[in-house]
C-alpha positions as CSV (number, residue, x, y, z in Angstrom):
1,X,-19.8,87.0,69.3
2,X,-16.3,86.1,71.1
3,X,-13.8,84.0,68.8
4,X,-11.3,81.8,70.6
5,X,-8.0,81.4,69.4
6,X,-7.4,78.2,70.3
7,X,-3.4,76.1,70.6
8,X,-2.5,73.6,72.8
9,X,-0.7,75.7,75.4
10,X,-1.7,78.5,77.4
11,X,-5.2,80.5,77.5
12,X,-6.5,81.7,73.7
13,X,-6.6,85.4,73.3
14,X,-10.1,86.3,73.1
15,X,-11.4,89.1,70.7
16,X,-14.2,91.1,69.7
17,X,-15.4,90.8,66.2
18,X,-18.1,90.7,63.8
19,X,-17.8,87.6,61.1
20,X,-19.3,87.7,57.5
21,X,-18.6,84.4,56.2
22,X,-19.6,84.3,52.5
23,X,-18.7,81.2,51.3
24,X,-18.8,78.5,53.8
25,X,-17.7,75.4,52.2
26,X,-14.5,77.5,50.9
27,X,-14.1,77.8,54.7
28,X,-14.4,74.2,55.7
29,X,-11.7,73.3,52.6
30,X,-9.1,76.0,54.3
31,X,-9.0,73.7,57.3
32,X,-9.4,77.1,59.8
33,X,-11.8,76.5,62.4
34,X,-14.0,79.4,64.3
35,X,-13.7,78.1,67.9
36,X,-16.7,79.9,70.1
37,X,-17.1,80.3,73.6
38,X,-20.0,80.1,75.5
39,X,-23.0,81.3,75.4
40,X,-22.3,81.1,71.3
41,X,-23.2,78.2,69.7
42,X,-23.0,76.9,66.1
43,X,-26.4,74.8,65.4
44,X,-28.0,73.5,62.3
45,X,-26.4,74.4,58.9
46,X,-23.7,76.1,60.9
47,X,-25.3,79.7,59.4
48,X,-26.9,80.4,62.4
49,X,-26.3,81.5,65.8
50,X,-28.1,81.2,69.4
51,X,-27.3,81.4,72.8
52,X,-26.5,78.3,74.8
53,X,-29.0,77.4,77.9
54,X,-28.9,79.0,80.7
55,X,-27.4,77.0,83.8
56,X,-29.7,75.8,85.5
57,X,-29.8,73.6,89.2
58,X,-29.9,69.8,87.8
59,X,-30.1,68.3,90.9
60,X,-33.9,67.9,91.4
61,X,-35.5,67.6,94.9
62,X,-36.3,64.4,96.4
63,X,-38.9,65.7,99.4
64,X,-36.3,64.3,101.9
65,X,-37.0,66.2,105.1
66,X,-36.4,68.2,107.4
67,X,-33.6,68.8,104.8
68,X,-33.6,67.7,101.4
69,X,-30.1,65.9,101.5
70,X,-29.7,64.1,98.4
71,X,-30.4,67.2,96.8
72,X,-27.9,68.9,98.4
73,X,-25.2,66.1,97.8
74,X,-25.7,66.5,94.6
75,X,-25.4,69.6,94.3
76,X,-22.0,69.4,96.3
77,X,-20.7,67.3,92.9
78,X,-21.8,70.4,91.0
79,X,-20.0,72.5,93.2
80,X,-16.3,70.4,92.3
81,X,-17.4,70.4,88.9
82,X,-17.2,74.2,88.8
83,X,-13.4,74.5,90.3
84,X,-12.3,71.9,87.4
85,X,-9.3,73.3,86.0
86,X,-8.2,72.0,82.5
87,X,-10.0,70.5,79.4
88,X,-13.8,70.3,80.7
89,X,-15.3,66.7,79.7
90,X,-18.8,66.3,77.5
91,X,-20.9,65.3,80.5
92,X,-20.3,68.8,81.9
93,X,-23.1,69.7,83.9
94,X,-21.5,73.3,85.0
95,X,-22.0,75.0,81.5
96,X,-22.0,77.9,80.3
97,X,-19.8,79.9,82.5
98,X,-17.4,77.1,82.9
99,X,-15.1,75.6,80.3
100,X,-11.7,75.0,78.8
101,X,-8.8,77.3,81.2
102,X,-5.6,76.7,82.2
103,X,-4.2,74.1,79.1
104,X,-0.7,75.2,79.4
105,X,-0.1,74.1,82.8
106,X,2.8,72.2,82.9
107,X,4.3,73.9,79.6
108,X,7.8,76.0,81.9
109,X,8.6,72.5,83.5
110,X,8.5,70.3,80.3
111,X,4.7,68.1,81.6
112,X,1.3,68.1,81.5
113,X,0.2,69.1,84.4
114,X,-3.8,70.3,83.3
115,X,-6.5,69.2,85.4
116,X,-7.2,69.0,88.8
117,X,-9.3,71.5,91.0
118,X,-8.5,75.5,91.6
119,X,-8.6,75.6,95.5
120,X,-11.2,78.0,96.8
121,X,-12.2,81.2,95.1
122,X,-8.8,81.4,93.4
123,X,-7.2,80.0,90.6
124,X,-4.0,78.2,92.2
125,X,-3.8,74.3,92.2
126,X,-2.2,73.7,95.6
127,X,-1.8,70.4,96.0
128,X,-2.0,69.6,99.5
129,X,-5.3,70.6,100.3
130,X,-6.3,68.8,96.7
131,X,-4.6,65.6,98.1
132,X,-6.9,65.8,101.4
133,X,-10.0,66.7,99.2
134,X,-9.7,63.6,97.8
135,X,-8.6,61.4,100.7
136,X,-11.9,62.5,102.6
137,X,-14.2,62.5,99.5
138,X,-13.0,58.4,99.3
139,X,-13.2,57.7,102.3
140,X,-17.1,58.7,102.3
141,X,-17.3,57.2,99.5
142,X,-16.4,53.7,101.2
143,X,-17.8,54.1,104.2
144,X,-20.8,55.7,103.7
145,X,-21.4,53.9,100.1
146,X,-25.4,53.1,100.8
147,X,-26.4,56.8,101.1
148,X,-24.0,57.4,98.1
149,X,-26.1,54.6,96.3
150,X,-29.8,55.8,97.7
151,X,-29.1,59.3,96.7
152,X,-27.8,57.7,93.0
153,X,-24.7,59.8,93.5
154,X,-22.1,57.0,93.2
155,X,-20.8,57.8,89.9
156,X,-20.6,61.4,90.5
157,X,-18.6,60.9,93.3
158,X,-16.4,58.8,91.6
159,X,-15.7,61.3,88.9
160,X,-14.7,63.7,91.9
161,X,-12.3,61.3,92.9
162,X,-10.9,60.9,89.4
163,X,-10.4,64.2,88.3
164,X,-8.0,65.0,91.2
165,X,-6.8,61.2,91.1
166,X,-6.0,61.7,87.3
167,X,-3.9,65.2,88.1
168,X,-1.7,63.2,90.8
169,X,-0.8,60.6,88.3
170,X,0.1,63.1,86.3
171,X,2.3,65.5,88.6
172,X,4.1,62.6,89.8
173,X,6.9,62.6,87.0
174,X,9.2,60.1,88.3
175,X,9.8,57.9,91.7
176,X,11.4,60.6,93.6
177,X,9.3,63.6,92.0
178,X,6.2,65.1,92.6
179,X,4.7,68.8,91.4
180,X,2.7,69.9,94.2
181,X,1.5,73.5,92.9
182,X,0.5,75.5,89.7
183,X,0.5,78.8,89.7
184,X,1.5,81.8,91.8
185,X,-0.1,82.6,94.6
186,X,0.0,86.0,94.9
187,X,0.2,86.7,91.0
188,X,-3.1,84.6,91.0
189,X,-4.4,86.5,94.1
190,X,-3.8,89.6,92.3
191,X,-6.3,88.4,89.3
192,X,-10.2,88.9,89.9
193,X,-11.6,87.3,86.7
194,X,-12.7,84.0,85.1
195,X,-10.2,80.5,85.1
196,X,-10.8,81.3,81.0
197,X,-9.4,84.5,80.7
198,X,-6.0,83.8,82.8
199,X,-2.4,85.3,81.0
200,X,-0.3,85.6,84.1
201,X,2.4,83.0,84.3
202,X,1.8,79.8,86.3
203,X,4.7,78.4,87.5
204,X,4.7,74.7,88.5
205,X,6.8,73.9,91.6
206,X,7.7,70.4,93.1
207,X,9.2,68.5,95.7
208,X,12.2,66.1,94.7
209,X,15.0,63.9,96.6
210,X,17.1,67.4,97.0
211,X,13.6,69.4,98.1
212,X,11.8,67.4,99.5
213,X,7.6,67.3,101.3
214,X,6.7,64.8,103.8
215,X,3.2,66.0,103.6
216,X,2.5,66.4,100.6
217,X,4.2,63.3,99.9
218,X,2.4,61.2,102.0
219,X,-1.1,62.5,101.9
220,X,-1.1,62.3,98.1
221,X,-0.3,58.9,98.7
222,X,-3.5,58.4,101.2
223,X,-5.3,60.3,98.5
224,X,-4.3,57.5,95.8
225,X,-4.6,54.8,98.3
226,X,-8.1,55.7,99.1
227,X,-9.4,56.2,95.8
228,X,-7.5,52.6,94.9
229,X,-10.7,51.2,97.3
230,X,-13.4,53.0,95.4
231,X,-12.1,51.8,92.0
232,X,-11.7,48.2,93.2
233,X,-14.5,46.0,91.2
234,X,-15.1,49.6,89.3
235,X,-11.7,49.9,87.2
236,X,-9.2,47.5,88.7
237,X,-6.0,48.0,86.3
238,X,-6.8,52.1,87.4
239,X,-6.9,50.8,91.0
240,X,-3.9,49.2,90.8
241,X,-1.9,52.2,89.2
242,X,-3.1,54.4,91.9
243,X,-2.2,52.0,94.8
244,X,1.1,51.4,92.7
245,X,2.0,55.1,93.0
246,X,0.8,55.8,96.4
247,X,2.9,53.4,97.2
248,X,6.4,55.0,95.7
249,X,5.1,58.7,97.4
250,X,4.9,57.1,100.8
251,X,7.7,55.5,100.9
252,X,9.7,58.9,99.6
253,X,8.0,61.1,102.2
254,X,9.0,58.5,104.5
255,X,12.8,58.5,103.4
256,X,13.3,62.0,102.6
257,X,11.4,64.1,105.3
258,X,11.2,67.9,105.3
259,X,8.1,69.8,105.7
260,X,7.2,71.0,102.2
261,X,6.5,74.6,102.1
262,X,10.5,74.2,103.2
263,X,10.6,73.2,99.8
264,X,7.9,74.9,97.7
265,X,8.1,78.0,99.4
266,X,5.2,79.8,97.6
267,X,2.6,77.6,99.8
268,X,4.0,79.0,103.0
269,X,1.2,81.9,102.9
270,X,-1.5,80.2,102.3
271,X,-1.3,76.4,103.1
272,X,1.6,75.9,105.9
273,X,1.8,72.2,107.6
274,X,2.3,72.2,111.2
275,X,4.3,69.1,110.6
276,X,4.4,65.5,109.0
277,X,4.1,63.4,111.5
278,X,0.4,62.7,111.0
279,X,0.5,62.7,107.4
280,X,2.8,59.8,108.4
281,X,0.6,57.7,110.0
282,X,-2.4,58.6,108.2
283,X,-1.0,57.6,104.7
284,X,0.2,54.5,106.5
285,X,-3.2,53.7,107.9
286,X,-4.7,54.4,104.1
287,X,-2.2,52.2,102.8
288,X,-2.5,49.6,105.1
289,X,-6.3,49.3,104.7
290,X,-5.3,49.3,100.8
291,X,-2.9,46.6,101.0
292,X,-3.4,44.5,104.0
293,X,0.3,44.6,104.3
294,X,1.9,44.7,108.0
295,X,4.6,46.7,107.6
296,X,2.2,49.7,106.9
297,X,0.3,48.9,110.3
298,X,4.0,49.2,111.7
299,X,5.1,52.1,110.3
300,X,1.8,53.8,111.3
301,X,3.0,52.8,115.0
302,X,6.2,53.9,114.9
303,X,4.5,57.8,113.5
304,X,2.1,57.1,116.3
305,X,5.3,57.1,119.0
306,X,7.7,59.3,117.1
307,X,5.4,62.7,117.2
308,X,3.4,61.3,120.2
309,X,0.2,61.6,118.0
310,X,-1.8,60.2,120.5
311,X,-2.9,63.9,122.6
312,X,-3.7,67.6,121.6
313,X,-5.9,66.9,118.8
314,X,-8.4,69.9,118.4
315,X,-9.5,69.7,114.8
316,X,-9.6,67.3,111.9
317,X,-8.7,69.5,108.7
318,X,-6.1,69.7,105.4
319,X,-3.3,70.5,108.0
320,X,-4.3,68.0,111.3
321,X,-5.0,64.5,110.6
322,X,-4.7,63.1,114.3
323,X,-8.6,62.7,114.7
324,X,-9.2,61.0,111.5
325,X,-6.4,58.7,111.9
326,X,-7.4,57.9,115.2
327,X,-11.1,56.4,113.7
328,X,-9.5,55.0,110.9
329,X,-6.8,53.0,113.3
330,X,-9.7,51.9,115.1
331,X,-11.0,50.0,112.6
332,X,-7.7,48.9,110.9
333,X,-6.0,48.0,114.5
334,X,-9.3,47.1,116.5
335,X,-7.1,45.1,119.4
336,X,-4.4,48.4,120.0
337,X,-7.1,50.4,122.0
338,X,-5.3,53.6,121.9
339,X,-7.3,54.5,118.9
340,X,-10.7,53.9,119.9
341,X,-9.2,55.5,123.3
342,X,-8.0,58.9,121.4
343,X,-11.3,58.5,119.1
344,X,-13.6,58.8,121.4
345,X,-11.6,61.4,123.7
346,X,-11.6,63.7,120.4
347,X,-15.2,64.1,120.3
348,X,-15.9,63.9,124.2
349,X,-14.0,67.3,124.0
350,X,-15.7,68.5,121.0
351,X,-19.0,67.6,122.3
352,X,-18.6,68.8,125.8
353,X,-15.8,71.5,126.2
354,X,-15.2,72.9,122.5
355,X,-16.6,76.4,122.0
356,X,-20.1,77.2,120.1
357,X,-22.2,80.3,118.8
358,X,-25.4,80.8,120.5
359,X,-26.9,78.9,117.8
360,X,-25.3,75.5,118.1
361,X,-22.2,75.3,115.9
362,X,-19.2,74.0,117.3
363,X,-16.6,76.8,116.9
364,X,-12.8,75.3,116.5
365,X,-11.5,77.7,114.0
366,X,-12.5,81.6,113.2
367,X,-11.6,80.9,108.9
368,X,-14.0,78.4,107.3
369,X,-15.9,77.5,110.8
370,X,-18.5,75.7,109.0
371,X,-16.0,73.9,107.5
372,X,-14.7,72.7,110.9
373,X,-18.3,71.6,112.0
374,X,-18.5,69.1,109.1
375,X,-15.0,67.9,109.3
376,X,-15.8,66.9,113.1
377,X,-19.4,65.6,112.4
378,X,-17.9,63.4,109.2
379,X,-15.5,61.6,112.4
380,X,-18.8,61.1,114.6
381,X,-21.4,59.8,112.2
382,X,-18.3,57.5,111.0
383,X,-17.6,56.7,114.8
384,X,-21.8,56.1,115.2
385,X,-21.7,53.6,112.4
386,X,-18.6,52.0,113.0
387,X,-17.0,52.7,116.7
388,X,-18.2,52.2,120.6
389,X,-22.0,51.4,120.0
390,X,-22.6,53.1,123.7
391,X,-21.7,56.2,121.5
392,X,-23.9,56.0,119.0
393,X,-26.8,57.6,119.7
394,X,-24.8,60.7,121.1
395,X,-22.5,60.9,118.2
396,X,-25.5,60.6,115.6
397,X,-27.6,63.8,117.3
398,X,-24.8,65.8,117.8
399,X,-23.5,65.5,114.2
400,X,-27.0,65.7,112.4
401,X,-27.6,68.8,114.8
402,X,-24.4,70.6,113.0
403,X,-25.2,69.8,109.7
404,X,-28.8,71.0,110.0
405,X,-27.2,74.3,111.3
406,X,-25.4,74.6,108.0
407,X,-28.6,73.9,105.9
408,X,-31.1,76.3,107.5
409,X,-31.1,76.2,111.4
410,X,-29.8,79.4,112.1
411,X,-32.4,81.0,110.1
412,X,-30.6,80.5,106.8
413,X,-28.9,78.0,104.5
414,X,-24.6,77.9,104.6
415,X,-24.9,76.2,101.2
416,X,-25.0,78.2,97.6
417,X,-28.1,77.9,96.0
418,X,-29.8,75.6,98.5
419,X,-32.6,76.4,101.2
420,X,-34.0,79.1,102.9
421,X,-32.1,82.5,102.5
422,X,-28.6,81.0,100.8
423,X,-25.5,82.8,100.3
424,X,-25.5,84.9,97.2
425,X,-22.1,86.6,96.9
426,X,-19.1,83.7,97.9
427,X,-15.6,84.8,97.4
428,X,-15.2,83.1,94.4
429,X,-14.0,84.3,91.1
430,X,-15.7,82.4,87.8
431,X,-18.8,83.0,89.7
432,X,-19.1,86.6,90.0
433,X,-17.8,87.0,86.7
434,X,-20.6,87.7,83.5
435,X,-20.7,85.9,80.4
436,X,-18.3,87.2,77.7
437,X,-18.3,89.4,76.3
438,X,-19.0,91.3,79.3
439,X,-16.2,91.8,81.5
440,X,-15.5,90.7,84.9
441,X,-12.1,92.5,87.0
442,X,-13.3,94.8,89.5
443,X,-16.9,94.4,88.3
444,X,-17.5,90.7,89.6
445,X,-15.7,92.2,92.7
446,X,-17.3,95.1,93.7
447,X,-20.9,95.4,92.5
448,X,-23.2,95.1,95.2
449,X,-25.6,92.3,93.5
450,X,-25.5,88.4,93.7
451,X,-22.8,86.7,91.7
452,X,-23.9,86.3,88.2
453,X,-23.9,82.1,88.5
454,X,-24.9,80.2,91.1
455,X,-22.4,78.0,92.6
456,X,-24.9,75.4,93.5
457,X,-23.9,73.5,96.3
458,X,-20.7,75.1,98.2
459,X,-20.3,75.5,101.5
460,X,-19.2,78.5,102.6
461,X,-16.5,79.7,105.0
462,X,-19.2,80.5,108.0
463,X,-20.1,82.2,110.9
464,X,-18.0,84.2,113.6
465,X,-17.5,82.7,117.5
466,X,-20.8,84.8,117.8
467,X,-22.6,83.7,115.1
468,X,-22.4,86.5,112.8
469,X,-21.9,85.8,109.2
470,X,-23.0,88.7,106.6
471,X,-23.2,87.0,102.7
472,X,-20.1,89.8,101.5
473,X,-18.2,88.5,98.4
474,X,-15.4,90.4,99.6
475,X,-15.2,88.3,103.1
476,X,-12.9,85.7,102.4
477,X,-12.5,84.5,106.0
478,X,-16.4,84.0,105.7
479,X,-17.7,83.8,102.8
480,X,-15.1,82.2,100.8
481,X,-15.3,78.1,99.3
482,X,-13.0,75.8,99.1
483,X,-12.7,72.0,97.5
484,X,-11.4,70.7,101.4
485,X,-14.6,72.7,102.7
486,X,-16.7,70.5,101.2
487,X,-15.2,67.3,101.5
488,X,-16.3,66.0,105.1
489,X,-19.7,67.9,104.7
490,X,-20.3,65.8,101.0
491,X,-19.9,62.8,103.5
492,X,-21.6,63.7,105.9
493,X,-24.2,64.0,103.8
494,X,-24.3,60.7,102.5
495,X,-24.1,59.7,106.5
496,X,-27.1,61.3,107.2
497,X,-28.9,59.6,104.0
498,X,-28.3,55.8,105.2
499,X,-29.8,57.3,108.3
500,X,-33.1,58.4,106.8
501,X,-33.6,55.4,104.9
């Protein structure tokens, strides 16, 4: 058995140990308590032992064809659950090889600042990417609410939104202040082993009126913003507190502008911005379509001329909002064309002169390619439901052709755990690692077989410009997942439901 010593900060120290217990009730009287990790498990009189169930896939198949996509949406939802970082909830599906990690963080800075998602197949909360994650899961949920609701994955995708939603109210410790990361990247990096089992230090950093993060500001405001919609009718005083601080992080990203790896320097190697200027307008748009308010329409239009937003996009990701700011403007400011103009330039070029693989998928980026397909299908399924009707048609094969590719088209599934042939071995740490006591380092690394658990439902990183993708845990480029990978895709998903039915 595994005993967990558990406190209120930092990861228990886990050892091995065989208990006698003699007298019971004596024990219950002392007030100690035997906390037990999974797969142990106290049942019946509390005398006995067994080993929790085995995970299994709780997402059953509907017979949707020629893809099952319900399934697989929610199986994406099981896929977020498993990079929760922070007190796990009771309705934790991902179980046994997920639970409890990271309750200090916060502790150096004087906050709480557990919760949230780890990124990819690390263990860093970066913030940025997080803030996106969210901005893109709510706006599928809004727009794209009836396949939500067909597939009965509303309330899952709600609780998505929440558990980052919930971490931003927290990091956001006064007007002016805002905790953006946990953890060090490269100490992190450094670490192959389960969330659980963490001892390095994580360090929180933040941006403030003297460091300040333009993006980070202002697309954890579109983040909050967003998720205000899908909480109105839902939760209305928790819609209200998250339009209330979205508001107070826009207007400081607006005031105090710096790009913010200037400021938290430790996201410079691995998520850089390019710039703010169409976190600008995007957190504008979000908060005008929140509000109703003018001035947010305004502001987005001064962005829009400021960093001349309205050429060169190539890619809707964490770093480049242009292209979803562009479908959103159109519906917000239907009469200022240059929206719908810029829209439907975007995907004219990724349609027509953006490269492929021989197999179909539209090639914008060599790391997370897949990725890059959904993000850019999300834009034309949205633009097919709610842009140029001429369009439709066009925009509706093209994107369903991509996300076919990443379920099985090629020959094989993109998708852990669903389809014909899936990957078996994503870069992803609490995945590869065994059950404890068994334990993980260079083991869940380097041995040869499939990761121990299957991370039902993430979308890995993807093919090369010539289609070649091998299922290597040690190919992060490739073979890694991350929370923004799955964003768009989760959407486009639902998309692709409201179609079928």
């Amino acid at each position: 058995m595994v005993c967990h010593h558990h406190h209120r900060y930092g990861v228990g120290r886990r050892l091995h140990c065989k208990l006698l217990v003699t007298d019971l009730d004596s024990l219950r009287r002392s007030g100690r308590h035997i906390y037990l990790r999974p797969p142990c498990r106290l049942r019946g009189d509390g005398l006995s032992w067994t080993t929790a169930t085995p995970y299994t896939n709780p997402c059953e198949p509907t017979g949707m064809a020629p893809y099952d996509y319900s399934q697989a949406l929610c199986m994406s939802f099981l896929f977020y659950e498993a990079e929760r970082s922070g007190a796990l909830p009771a309705d934790q599906r991902v179980t046994p090889w997920r639970w409890d990690s990271a309750l200090g963080d916060g502790a150096d800075v004087g906050h709480d600042l557990t919760g949230g998602y780890y990124d990819a197949g690390d263990h860093v909360k970066f913030g940025f990417p997080m803030a996106v994650t969210t901005t893109v899961l709510s706006w599928g949920l809004i727009d794209f609410s009836q396949g939500y609701e067909q597939a009965g994955q509303t309330e899952y995708g709600r609780a998505a939104v929440k558990w980052a939603t919930d971490y931003f109210l927290k990091a956001h410790t006064a007007e002016y202040e805002l905790y953006g990361q946990v953890g060090n990247g490269s100490l992190d990096h450094e670490f192959w082993g389960r969330p659980e089992d963490m001892l390095m230090e994580r360090p929180a950093f933040k941006i403030d009126r003297e460091n300040p993060g333009s993006e980070l500001a202002c697309e954890t405001a579109a983040a909050l913003a967003a998720a205000s919609i899908v909480f109105q009718g839902v939760d209305n005083t928790y819609s209200a507190e998250l339009l209330d601080v979205a508001r107070e992080l826009y207007a400081f990203g607006d005031e105090y502008r710096l790009e913010y790896q200037e400021s938290i320097s430790d996201a410079m190697d691995f998520y850089t911005s390019s710039g703010y200027g169409d976190e600008l307008l995007w957190g504008a748009l979000w908060l005008y379509r929140a509000t109703g308010e003018a001035s947010y329409l305004t502001k987005a239009q001064e962005a829009w001329g400021e960093f001349d937003l309205g050429h060169y996009a190539y890619s809707f990701d964490w770093d480049k909002k242009k292209a979803g700011a562009y479908a959103l403007g159109s519906m917000l400011d239907p009469n200022n064309t240059q929206y719908e103009d810029a829209l439907k330039e975007f995907l004219r070029f990724v349609q027509e002169d953006a490269p492929y693989t021989p197999e179909g998928l539209v090639f914008l980026d060599i790391w997370g390619s897949n990725r890059h397909s959904a993000n850019v299908a999300f834009l034309a399924l949205w633009a097919a439901k709610y842009g140029d009707q001429a369009d439709a048609a066009t925009n509706t094969a093209w994107a369903t052709k991509q996300l076919n590719l990443l379920l099985g088209d090629t020959g094989h599934s993109f998708v852990v755990g669903f389809g014909v042939d899936p990957p078996q071995r994503p870069h992803h740490r609490s995945s590869s690692c065994p059950i404890p006591p068994d334990t993980c380092n260079d083991w869940g690394f380097d041995q040869e077989g499939p990761n121990p658990h299957v991370l039902y439902g993430a979308l890995v990183g993807g093919p090369d410009e010539n289609g070649v993708w091998e299922d290597d845990r040690g190919d992060y480029v490739h073979n890694e997942v991350a929370c923004d990978y799955n964003a768009a895709y989760t959407g486009v998903l639902a998309a692709v439901i409201e179609i079928n039915n």
